[in-house]
C-alpha positions, 0 to 999 in steps of 0.5 A: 433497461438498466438497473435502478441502482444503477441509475442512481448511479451515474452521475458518481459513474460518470464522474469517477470515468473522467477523473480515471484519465488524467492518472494514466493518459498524458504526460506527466509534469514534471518541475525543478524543485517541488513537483505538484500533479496539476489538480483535477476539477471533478469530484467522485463525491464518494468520500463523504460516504460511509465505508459500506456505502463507498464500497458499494459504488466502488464494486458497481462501477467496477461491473459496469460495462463502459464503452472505453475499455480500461486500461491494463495493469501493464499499461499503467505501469508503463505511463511513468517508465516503470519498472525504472532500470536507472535511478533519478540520481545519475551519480549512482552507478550500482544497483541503485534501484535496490527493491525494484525485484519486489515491485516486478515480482509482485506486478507478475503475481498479482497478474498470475493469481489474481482474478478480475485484476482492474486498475483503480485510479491514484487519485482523490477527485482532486489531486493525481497521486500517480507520480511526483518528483523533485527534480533539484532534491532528485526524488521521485515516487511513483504509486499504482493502485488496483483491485481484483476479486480477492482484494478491494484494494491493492496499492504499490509504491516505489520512491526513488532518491538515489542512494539516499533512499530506496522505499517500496511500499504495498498495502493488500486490503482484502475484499470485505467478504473476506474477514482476513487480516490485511497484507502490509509491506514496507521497505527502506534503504538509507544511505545504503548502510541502513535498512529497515524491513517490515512485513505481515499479516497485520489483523484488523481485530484484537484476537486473530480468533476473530477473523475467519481463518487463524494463520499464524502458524502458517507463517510461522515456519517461514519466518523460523527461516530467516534469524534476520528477520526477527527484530521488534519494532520501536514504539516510537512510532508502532505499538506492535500489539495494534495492527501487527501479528506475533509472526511479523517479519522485522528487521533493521540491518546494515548488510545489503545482502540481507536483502537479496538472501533472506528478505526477497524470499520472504516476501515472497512466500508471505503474499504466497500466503496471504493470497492463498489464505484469501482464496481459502476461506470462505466469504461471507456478505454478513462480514462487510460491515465489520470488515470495512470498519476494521480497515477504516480504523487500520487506515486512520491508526497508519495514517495518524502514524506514518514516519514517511509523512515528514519524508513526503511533506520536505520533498513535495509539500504539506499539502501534498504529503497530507492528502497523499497520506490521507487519500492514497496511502490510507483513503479510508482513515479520518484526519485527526490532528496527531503529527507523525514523528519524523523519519527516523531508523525505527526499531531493535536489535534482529533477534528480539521476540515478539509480544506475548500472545495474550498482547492486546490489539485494538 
């Protein structure tokens, strides 16, 4: 006989099953001009629970044995032609999907290292997040999400304008167990003569004390590597001492190869890193409650500050920008009334330094 607690459980279960299926089965639709996902009619009825109690019927459905297998990383990948070889600009001749390395590399290594690796569905009962485009503005982005043992929440972005811009965008959310900083990456190309990179361990308290394991100085080491990488932020946007570590990877150049040279390894040894660091460490269910309180305040302090918001709200809509940002990019933040600035290239000068150590975080 089925569990109690699982019982309970059924209706959000069998809720969460039907609405997985329009995010990966069919084709998607696709408009001149501003393209909407045709919206779903049931709801999980999950996003009015607390982060733990959302937690823990995420991690039971994840453990229930349906009839209909789930569908692979792979085989969700390959719903919207991913990894795309061309851009959606077909004016654009050379190397016009500049970051699709990183979405390919990343795919592979999360298949190689992680454990249990599910497919979590891009959407928030109502609306699909999994593809958009704009065919008159030729953009279009695509969105994968997924979770494994070592993380509760993995989610992959790529937007492709042609050589307008060039985004990929990861955000890894350690299981809440493990009382760990999360792993942020954003990537922008501009007119292929702007590029904005932004990598790191970004801690989820004030003191990198107050997590289970220090890891700085693992970092540390890589980044000494790169002198391209080691620009501050503006504070148009960021405060650098909420949410980011001292061994930040910045940078904001004009030389493409930057990219191929010093970025592209970079990123790399970081989510090296970060997944090491999450096995390592030992996990507690005592730290839940204060971790999932921590990524919800990271969520809502993002989403009260993501430039990319504007980008998103020209090319698909208000509508669509703000729940994409609230119940994809940040599915745990609050909605507040603070307004992103609009997209602009953020940031100093490579070669700057970072905060001082005694820097206040949140």
């Amino acid at each position: 006989m089925m569990p109690q607690h699982l019982l309970l459980l059924l209706p959000v279960a069998a809720a969460y099953t039907l609405n997985s299926q329009p995010t990966f089965i069919g084709t998607p639709v696709v408009r001149s001009g501003t393209s909407h996902q045709s919206t779903l009619v049931m709801d999980t009825e999950t996003s009015s629970l607390d982060p733990v109690a959302r937690y823990n019927v995420e991690k039971t459905l994840r453990n229930i044995n349906f009839e209909k297998p789930s569908i692979t990383l792979r085989e969700a990948e390959a719903v919207h032609g991913m990894p795309w070889k061309t851009s959606i600009d077909k004016n654009v001749e050379d190397d016009e999907l500049l970051y699709m390395k990183f979405w390919e590399w990343q795919m592979s290594f999360m298949e190689e290292h992680l454990t249990d690796l599910k497919v979590s569905p891009c959407h928030n009962g109502k609306r699909d997040f999994s593809y958009n485009a704009n065919t008159e503005k030729k953009a279009r982005i695509v969105n994968l999400c997924a979770s494994s043992k070592e993380y509760r929440k993995i989610r992959m972005t790529y937007y492709d304008a042609g050589d307008n811009t060039q985004v990929f965008n990861a955000v890894w959310y350690p299981d809440p167990q493990s009382n760990l900083p999360v792993l942020g990456i954003d990537l922008l190309a501009f007119n292929r003569k702007k590029y904005l990179a932004i990598v790191d361990f970004q801690p989820i308290h004030e003191k990198e004390s107050d997590h289970s394991a220090e890891y700085e100085h693992l970092l540390k080491p890589i980044k000494e590597k790169y002198d391209s990488l080691k620009g501050r932020m503006s504070s148009k946007f960021y405060d650098e001492t909420q949410f980011f570590s001292q061994q930040m990877l910045f940078a904001r150049f004009d030389d493409e190869n930057v990219v191929h040279d010093d970025l592209f390894p970079a990123f790399k040894s970081y989510v090296e890193t970060h997944v090491d660091l999450v096995k390592s460490t030992p996990r507690s269910k005592s730290d839940v409650k204060n971790v999932l309180e921590r990524q919800k305040e990271y969520d809502t302090y993002s989403a009260d500050r993501d430039p990319a918001t504007g980008l998103f709200t020209a090319m698909y809509g208000a509508e669509w920008a703000n729940d994409f940002v609230h119940d994809f990019l940040f599915s745990m933040s609050d909605r507040t009334d603070t307004v992103a600035p609009p997209m602009a290239f953020m940031g100093g000068p490579p070669g700057g330094h970072n905060p001082p150590a005694s820097a206040k975080r949140p």
